[in-house]
C-alpha positions in Angstrom: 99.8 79.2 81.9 98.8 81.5 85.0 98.8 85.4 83.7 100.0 87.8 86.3 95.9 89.1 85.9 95.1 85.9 87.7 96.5 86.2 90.6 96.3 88.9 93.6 99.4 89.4 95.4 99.2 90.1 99.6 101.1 91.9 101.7 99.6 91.5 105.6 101.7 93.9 107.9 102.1 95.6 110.9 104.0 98.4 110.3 104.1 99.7 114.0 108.2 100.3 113.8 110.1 102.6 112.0 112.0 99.6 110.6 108.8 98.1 109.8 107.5 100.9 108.0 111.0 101.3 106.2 110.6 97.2 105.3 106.8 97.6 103.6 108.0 100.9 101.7 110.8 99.4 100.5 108.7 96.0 99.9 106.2 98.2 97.4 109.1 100.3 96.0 110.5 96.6 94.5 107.2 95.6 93.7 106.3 98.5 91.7 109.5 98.5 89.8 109.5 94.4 88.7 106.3 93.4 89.2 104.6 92.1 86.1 101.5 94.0 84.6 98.4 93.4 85.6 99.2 91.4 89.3 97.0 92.9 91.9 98.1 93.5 95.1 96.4 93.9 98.1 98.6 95.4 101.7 96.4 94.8 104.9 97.3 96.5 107.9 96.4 94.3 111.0 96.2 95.4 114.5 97.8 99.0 113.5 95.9 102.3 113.5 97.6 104.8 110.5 99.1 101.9 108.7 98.8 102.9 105.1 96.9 99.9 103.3 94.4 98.4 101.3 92.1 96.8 104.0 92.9 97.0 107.7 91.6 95.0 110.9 91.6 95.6 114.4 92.9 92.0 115.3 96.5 91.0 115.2 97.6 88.0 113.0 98.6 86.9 109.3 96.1 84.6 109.2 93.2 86.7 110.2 94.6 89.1 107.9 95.3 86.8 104.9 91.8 85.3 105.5 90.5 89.6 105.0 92.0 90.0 101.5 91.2 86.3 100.3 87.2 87.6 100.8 87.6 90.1 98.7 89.7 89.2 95.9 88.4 88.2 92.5 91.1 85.8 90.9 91.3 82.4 90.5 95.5 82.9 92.6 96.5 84.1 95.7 100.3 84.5 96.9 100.9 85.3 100.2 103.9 87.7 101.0 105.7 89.3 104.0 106.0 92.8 104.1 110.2 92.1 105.0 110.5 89.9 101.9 
């Protein structure tokens, strides 16, 4: 069985709207209140300057920002979520 420990939760976004904004906050507000203890997650702002987040590159893209947060995670799972989910 895969313990929520095992597995690092992330978040890539942009976050260069107000309604973008409003969808991460909201996104980590659900998170915090059901997510199971000991998950990890990881938000990466990508191609936004004074995007609140965990790691943050220059370049545009999921994938290149995915690909940031794999490198520096530790557990043996990743999930992948959008900031809108």
């Amino acid at each position: 069985m895969i313990k929520p420990s095992d597995v690092t939760l992330i978040i890539p976004t942009l976050a260069n709207t107000v309604e973008s904004n409003y969808a991460l906050s909201q996104c980590l507000t659900s998170l915090k209140e059901t997510k199971p203890e000991g998950l990890k997650i990881l938000v990466v702002s990508n191609g936004t300057s004074g995007v609140r987040g965990d790691i943050h590159i220059e370049e545009q893209g999921q994938c290149k920002a995915v690909n940031a947060a794999v490198v520096t995670t530790n557990t043996p799972g990743i999930m992948v979520s959008n900031d809108d989910m």
